[in-house]
C-alpha positions as CSV (number, residue, x, y, z in Angstrom):
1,X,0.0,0.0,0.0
2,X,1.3,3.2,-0.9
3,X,0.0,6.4,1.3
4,X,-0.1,9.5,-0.4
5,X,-0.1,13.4,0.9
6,X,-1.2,16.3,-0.3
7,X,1.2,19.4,-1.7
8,X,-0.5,21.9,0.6
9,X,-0.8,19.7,3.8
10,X,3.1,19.3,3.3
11,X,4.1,22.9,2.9
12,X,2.0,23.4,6.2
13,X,4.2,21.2,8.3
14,X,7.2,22.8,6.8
15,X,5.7,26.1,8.1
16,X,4.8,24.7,11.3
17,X,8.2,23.4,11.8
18,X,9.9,26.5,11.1
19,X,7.6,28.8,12.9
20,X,8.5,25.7,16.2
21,X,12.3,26.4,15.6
22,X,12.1,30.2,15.2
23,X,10.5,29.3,19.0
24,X,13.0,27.3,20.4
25,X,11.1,24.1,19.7
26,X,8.7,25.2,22.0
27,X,5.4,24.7,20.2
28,X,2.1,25.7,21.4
29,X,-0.7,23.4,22.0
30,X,-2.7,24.5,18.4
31,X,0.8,23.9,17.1
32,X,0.9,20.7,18.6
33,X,-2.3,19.5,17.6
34,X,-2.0,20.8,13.9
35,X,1.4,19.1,13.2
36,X,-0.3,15.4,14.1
37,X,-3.1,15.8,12.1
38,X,-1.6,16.9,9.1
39,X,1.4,14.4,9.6
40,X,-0.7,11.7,10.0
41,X,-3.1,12.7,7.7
42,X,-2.5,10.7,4.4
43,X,-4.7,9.5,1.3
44,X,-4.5,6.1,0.5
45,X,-3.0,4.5,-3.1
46,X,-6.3,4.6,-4.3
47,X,-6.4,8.3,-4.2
48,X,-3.4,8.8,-6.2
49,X,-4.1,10.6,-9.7
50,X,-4.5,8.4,-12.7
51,X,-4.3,10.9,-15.4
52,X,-1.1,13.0,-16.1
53,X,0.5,14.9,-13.8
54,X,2.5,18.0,-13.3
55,X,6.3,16.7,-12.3
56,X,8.6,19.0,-9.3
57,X,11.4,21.4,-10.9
58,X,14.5,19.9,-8.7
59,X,17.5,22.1,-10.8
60,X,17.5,24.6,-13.4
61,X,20.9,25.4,-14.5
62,X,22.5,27.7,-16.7
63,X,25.7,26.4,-18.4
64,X,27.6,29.6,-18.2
65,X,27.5,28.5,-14.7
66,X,28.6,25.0,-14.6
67,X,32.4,25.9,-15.3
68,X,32.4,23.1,-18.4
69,X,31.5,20.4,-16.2
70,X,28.6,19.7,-17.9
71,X,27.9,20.7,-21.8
72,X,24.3,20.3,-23.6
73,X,23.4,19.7,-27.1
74,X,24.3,22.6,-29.7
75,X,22.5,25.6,-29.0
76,X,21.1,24.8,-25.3
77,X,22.1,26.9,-22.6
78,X,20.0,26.0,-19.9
79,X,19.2,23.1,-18.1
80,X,16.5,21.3,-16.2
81,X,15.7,18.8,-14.4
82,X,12.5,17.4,-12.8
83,X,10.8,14.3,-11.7
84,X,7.6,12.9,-10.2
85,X,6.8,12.8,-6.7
86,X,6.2,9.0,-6.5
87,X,8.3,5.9,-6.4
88,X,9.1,4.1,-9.9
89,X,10.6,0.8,-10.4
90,X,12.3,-1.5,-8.9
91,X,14.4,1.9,-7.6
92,X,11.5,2.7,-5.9
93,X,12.5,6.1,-6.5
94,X,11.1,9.3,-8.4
95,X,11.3,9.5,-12.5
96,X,13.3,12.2,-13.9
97,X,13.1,14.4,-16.8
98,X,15.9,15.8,-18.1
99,X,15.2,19.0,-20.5
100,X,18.0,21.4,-22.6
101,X,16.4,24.5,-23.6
102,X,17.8,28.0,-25.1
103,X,17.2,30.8,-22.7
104,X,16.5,33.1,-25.7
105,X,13.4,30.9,-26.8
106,X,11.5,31.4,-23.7
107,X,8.6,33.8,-23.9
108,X,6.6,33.6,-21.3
109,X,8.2,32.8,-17.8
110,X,6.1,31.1,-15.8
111,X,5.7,33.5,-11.8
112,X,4.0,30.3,-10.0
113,X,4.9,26.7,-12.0
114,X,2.4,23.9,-12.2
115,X,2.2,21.3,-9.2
116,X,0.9,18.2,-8.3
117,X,-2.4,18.0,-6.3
118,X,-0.4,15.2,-4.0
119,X,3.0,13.4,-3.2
120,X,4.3,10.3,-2.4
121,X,6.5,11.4,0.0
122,X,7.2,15.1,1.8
123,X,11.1,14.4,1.0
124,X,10.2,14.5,-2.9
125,X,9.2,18.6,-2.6
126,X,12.7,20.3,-2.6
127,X,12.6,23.6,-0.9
128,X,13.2,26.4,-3.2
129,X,16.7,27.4,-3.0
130,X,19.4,29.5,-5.0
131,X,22.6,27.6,-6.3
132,X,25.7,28.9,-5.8
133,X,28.0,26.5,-8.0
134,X,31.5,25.7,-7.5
135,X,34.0,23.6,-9.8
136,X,35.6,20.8,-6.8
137,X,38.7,18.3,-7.8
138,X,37.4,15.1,-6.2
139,X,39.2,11.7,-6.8
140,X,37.6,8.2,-7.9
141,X,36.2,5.9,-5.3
142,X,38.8,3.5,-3.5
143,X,37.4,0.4,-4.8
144,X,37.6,1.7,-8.4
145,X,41.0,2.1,-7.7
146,X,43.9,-0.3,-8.9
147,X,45.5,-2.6,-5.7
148,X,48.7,-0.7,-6.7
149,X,46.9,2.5,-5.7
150,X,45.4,1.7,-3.2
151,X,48.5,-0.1,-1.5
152,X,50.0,3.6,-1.6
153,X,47.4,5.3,-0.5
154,X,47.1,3.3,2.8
155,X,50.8,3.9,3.6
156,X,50.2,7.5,3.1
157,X,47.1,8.0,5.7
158,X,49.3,5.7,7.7
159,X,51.9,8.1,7.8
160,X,53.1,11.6,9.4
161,X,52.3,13.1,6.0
162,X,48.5,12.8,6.2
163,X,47.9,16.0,8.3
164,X,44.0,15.5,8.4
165,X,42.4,16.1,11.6
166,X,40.7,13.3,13.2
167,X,38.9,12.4,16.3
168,X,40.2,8.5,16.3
169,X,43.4,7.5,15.1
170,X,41.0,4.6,12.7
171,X,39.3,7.6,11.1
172,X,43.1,8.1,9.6
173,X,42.5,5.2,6.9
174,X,39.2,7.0,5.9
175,X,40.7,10.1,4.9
176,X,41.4,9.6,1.8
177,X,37.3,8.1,1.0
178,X,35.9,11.1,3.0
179,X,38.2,14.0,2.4
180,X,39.9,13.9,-0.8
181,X,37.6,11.1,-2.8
182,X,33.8,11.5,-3.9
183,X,32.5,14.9,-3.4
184,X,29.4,14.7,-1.1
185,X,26.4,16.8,-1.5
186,X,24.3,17.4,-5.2
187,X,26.7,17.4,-8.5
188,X,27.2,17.4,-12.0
189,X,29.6,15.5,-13.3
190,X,32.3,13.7,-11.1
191,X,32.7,10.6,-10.5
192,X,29.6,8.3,-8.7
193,X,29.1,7.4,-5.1
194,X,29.4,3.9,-3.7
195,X,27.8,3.0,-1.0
196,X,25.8,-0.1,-0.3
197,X,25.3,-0.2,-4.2
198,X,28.7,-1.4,-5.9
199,X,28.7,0.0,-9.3
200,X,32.0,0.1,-11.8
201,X,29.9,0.6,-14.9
202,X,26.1,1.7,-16.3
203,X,26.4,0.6,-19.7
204,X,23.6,2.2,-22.2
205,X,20.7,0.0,-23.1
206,X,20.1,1.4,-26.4
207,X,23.7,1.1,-27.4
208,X,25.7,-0.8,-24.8
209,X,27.9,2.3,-24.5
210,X,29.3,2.7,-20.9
211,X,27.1,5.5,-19.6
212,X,28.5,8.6,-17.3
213,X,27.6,10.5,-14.2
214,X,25.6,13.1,-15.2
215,X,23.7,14.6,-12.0
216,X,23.8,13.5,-8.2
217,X,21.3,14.5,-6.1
218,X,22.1,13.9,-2.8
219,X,19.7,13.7,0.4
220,X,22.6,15.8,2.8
221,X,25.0,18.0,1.2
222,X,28.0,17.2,3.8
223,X,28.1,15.4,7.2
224,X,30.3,14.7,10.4
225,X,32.4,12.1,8.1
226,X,32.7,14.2,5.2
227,X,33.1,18.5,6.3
228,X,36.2,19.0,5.1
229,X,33.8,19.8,2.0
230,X,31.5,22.4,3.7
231,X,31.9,25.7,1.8
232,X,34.3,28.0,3.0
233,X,31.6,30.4,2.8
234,X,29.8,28.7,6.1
235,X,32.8,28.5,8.0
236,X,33.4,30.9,10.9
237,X,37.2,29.1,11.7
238,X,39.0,25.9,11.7
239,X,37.0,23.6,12.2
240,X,37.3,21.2,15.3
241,X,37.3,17.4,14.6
242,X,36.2,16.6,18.2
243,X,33.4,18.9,17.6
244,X,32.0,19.2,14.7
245,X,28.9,21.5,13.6
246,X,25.6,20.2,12.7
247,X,25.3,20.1,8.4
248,X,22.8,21.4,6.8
249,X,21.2,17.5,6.5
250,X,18.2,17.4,4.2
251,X,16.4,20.4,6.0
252,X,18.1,22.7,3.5
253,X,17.2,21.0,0.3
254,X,14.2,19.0,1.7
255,X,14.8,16.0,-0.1
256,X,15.6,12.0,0.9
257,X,16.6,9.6,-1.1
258,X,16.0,6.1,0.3
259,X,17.2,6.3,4.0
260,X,19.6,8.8,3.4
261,X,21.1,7.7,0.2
262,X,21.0,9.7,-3.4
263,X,20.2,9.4,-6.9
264,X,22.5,8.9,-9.5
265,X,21.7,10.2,-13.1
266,X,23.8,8.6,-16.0
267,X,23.3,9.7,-19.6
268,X,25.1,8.1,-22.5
269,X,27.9,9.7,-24.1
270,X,27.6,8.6,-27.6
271,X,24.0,9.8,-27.8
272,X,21.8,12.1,-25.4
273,X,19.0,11.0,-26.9
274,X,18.9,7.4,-25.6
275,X,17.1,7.2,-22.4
276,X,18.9,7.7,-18.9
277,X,19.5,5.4,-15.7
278,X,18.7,6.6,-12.2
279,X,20.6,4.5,-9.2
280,X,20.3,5.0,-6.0
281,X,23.8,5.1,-4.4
């Protein structure tokens, strides 16, 4: 059985949440009584729409932005990229739809964009939120890594010359994953995440082509294992191992993939036409 919610009663607990932490977390008793209705007040499968419906902008993106990372077809300047607010697959995640456009050719700019009556789940509505992007050098994942490598790499976090802070001498032989590896948080490009899903290679079905990272979108954008990637920007000073601020989690973005995973986006290199591949990693 799949429980559904709708749009509005979801950006009410969102308001009620903030409105409790601009409080303290003290919440009043209409507070209180508000928040479990509405959180516990979901539509069952049966009530999910039938006909078409309107799919959640999750990035727009103009290329003159992205640094090169990412190029679109001839002519297309801008990107976007949206999916519906329900599970798909055997994923069990949402469907996206990935659009190139030419900034020129729009017209008419849609003030308030079309959204569904309901969603799945409250972590498929993003919070709307202004991208500040920033070109990282990351490194591929250990286990994509020849033994060679990898042999050299553990003598090096072994030694005096890895000068990474960390709270357990163990954490050392994590470094290099957390630290200098795959970039956490939502990307283009890069290389892919592995987690509890070991994948070396997406290969195309239309083509058998071996298929790239496209677009990660990522249910925290940094965490206790992985800071040294938090924006300078949010920084006040050095930043103490033994105690590390809270990240931003998904309560900046809204979103959660899975229990705290992401979703992967590959697109084919030989022709952008053939369909892409969504992974949860």
């Amino acid at each position: 059985m799949t429980d559904v919610r709708t749009i509005v009663a979801e950006r009410r607990i969102r308001e009620l949440l903030s409105e409790i932490a601009a409080n303290g977390g003290q919440r009043t008793s209409e507070q209180q009584e508000e928040y479990l209705r509405l959180s516990t007040e979901m539509l069952g499968q049966e009530q999910a729409p039938d006909a078409p419906t309107p799919m959640l902008p999750i990035l727009q993106l103009y290329l003159r932005d992205a640094r090169g990372v990412v190029a679109g077809p001839e002519g297309a300047d801008l990107l976007q990229v949206l999916w519906c607010p329900f599970d798909h697959g055997t994923e069990m995640m949402p469907r996206t739809n990935i659009t190139w456009r030419r900034a020129a050719d729009v017209r008419a700019v849609l003030h308030d964009a079309p959204v569904p009556a309901l969603i799945q789940r409250g972590h498929y509505l993003p919070n709307v939120c202004v991208l500040h992007p920033e070109p990282v050098t990351e490194y591929p994942p250990r286990l994509l890594l020849p033994a060679e490598i990898n042999d050299r790499l553990t003598s090096w976090m072994a030694s005096a010359e890895n000068r990474f802070p960390v709270v357990y001498d163990e954490e050392r032989m994590a470094v290099y994953q957390y630290a200098l590896s795959v970039a956490p948080g939502c990307k283009m490009g890069g290389w892919a995440p592995v987690s509890f899903c070991d994948v070396d290679r997406v290969d195309c079905r239309s083509c058998g082509t071996a298929m790239t990272p496209f677009f990660y979108i990522d249910s925290s954008e940094w965490d206790a294992g992985t800071y040294p990637w938090r924006p300078l920007e949010e920084v006040s000073g050095p930043v103490d191992p033994h105690n590390i601020p809270p990240g931003p989690g998904d309560d900046e973005v809204g979103i959660l993939i899975g229990r705290g995973y992401g979703m992967q986006i590959y697109i084919c290199p030989a022709d952008r036409s053939h369909p892409h591949v969504e992974i949860m990693q």
